[in-house]
C-alpha angles and dihedrals in degrees: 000000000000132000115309083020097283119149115252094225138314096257078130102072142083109318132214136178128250111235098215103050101014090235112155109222137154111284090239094066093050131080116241121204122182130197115255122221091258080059098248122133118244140192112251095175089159096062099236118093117118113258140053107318116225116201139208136166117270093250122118087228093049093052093035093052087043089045091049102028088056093235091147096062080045094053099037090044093224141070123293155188119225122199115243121254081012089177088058083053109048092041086053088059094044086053099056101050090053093054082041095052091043091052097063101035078067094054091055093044098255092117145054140171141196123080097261093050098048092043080051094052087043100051090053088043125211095124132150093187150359109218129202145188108243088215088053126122110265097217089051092054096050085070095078132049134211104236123230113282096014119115114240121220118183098155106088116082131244084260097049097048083046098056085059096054103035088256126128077227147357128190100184140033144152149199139215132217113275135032113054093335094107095047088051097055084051095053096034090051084060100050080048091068090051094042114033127066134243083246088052093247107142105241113230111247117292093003 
């Protein structure tokens, strides 16, 4: 358990395998798609849609090589149609639900966001994350330091991070234990895969 009584993580339930690389993960940090009716293959990054779910690692690589490789067809034994540019979509969706999540985390207090009022929130402690904006200024950013235990996300854009708190823009943000913090490092830790890389340079959107 982690601080506030908050669950580290959910490494602990059910596992799949993802078809394109054969890692074993927690279902809930990999993304599910199902195959619709038309026989097309869609995005259920929310874990819900109806059908056998088929699971790959939320990395760009990962969905491109399954999309190419026809290892959905593999996997679904049976034709399919797969979306163009998948990955774009799938990050799109990932996206969403974290600005989505953060946004109402704010609403219910468990979020803040401008620099004085997160240096003010991390200087009292009891934070699950810092969050920045990955077109931020970095010296902006040093400023501020992720404290031990907390979870750093610096992949979403100042756009991004605005839309979740009713700004044209927002640079830095950050979360406290409780409430939907846990649920938005989750999520966050899967757009990370399709937006960070392996060298830890944030991509720009879409690349």
């Amino acid at each position: 358990m982690g601080r506030g009584g908050q669950p580290k993580d959910r490494a602990d339930g059910p596992e799949r395998k993802c078809i394109a690389t054969g890692e074993v993960r927690p279902k809930a940090s990999l993304v599910r798609f199902v195959v619709g009716p038309d026989g097309a293959v869609v995005p259920d990054v929310a874990g819900k849609l109806p059908g056998r779910g088929i699971y790959v690692i939320p990395d760009r690589t990962a969905i491109d090589r399954a999309a190419k490789k026809g290892l959905f067809a593999r996997a679904a034994r049976q034709q399919v149609t797969v979306p163009e540019d998948l990955a774009a979509m799938v990050e799109d969706l990932i996206a969403r639900r974290v600005i989505n999540l953060v946004s109402l985390a704010r609403k219910g207090g468990g979020a803040v966001a401008g620099y004085e009022k997160v240096k003010d929130r991390l200087n009292r402690g009891d934070v699950r994350a810092l969050l920045q904006a990955s077109d931020g200024s970095e010296r902006g950013k040093s400023g501020l330091s992720t404290p031990e235990g907390a979870t750093y996300i610096g992949w979403l854009t100042s756009d991004e991070l605005g839309q979740a708190f009713s700004r044209q823009t927002t640079i830095h943000a950050v979360l406290g234990y409780g409430g939907l913090a846990q649920r938005v490092v989750e999520e966050a830790a899967r757009l990370k895969g399709l937006r960070v890389s392996d060298g830890g340079t944030a991509r720009r959107k879409g690349k």
